[in-house]
C-alpha positions in Angstrom: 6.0 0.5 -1.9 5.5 -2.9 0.0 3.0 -1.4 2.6 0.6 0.3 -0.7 1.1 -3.6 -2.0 0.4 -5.2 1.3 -2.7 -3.3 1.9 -4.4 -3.9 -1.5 -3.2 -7.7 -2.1 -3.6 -10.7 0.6 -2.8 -14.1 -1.4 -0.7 -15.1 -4.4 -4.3 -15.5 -6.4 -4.2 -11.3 -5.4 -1.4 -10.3 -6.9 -2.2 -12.7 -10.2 -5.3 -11.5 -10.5 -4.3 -7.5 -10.3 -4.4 -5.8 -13.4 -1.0 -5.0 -15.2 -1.1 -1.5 -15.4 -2.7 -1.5 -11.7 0.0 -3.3 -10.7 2.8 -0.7 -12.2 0.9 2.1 -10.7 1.5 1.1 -7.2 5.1 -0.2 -7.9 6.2 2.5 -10.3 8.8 4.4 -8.3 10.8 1.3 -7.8 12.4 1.6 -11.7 11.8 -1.2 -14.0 7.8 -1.3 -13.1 6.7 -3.0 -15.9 9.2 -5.9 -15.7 8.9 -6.3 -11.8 5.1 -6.4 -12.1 5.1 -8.7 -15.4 7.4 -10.5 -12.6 5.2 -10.2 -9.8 2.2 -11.5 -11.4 4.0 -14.4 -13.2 5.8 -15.4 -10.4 2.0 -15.6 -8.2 0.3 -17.4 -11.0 3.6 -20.4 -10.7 3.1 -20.3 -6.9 -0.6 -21.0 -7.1 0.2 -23.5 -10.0 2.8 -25.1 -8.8 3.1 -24.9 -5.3 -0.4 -24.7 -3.9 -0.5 -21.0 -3.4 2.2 -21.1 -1.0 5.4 -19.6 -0.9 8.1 -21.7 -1.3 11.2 -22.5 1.5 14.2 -23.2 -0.8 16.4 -21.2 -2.8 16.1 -23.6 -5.6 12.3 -23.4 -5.5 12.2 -19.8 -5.3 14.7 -19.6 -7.7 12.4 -21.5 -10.4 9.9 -18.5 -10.1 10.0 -15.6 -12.9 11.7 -13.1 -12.6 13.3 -14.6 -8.9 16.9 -14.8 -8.5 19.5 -15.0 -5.8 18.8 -11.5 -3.9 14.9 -11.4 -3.7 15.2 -15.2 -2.7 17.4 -14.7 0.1 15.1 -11.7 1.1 11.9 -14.4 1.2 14.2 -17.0 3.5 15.4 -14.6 5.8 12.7 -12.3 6.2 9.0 -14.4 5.6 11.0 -18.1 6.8 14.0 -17.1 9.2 16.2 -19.1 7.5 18.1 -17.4 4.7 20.8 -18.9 2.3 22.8 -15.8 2.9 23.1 -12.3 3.0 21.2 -10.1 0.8 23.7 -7.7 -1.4 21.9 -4.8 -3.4 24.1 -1.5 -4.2 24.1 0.1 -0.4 25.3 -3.2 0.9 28.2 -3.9 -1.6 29.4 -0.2 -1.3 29.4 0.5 2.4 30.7 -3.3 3.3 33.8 -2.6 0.5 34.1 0.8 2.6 34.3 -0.9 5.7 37.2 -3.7 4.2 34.1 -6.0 4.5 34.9 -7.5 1.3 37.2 -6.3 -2.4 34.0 -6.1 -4.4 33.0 -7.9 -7.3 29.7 -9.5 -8.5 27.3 -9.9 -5.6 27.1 -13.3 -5.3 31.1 -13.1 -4.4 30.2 -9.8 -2.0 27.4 -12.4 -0.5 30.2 -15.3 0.0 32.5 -12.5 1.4 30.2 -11.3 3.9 28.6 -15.0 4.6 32.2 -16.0 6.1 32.6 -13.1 8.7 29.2 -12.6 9.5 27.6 -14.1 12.0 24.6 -16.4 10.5 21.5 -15.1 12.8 22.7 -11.8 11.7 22.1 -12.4 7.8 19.0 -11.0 7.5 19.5 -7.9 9.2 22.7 -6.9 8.4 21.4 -5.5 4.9 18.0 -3.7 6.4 21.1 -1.9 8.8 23.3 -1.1 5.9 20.6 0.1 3.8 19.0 2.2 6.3 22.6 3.5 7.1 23.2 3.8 3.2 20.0 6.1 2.4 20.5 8.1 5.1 24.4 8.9 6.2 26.5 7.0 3.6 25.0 8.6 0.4 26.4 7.2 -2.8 27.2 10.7 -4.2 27.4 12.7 -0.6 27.9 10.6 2.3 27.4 12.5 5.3 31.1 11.8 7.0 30.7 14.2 10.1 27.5 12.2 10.8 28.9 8.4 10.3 29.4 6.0 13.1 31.0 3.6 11.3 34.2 6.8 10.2 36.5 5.3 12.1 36.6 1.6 10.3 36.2 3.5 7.1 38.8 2.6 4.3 37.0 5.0 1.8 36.4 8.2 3.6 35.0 11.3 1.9 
């Protein structure tokens, strides 16, 4: 999805500017496409508004955006500004780092503090791309592929 968005808008005055339903087209397999374009576009028009038309550097500024909040904050920081606020928890990361012992669960901001202790800080930002690449494609959510895991031997959960 972020490639097809990539190639057709540029700036934040791109993105405001698309066309709602344009705008849900290219995002539509992600679920909630109307919401996360309604966000999208809201969230370009503040930047130019408020912010110059730049993206901003803090989690409290990027917070303040529509529709923004902790996750897709931390993945602006650490993947446009190198400097994230910590790691980025969606559903592969929670469930493969409570497989590994990583952490007892919860909500994901207490995943993120979980994870923010014992990992490393320069590896914040990539620790999720590795867990969600390892989550789509070995450690399925209904049919992880065990035989195939590198990671069986730390796991607490195994199939």
């Amino acid at each position: 999805v972020t490639r097809d968005l990539f190639e057709r808008y540029e700036t934040a005055a791109d993105y405001a500017a698309a066309p709602q339903e344009e705008m849900e087209q290219v995002i539509r397999s992600t679920g909630f496409f109307r919401n996360k374009a309604k966000n999208i576009r809201n969230a370009c028009e503040a930047i130019i508004r408020d912010h110059k038309g730049k993206v901003p550097r803090s989690m409290a500024e990027l917070r303040e955006l529509g529709g923004v909040g902790r996750k897709t904050a931390n993945v602006v920081l650490g993947n446009m500004w190198n400097t994230p606020d910590g790691v980025v928890v969606d559903t592969h990361v929670s469930r493969i780092s409570q497989k590994l012992g990583l952490t007892g669960g919860g909500s994901a901001e207490k995943i993120e503090k979980d994870l923010n202790l014992i990992v490393p800080r320069e590896q914040w930002t990539m620790l999720p791309h590795w867990l969600i690449f390892h989550g789509r494609r070995v450690c399925k959510a209904r049919k992880p592929q065990c035989e195939d895991c590198v990671l069986y031997e730390f796991c607490y959960v195994r199939a």
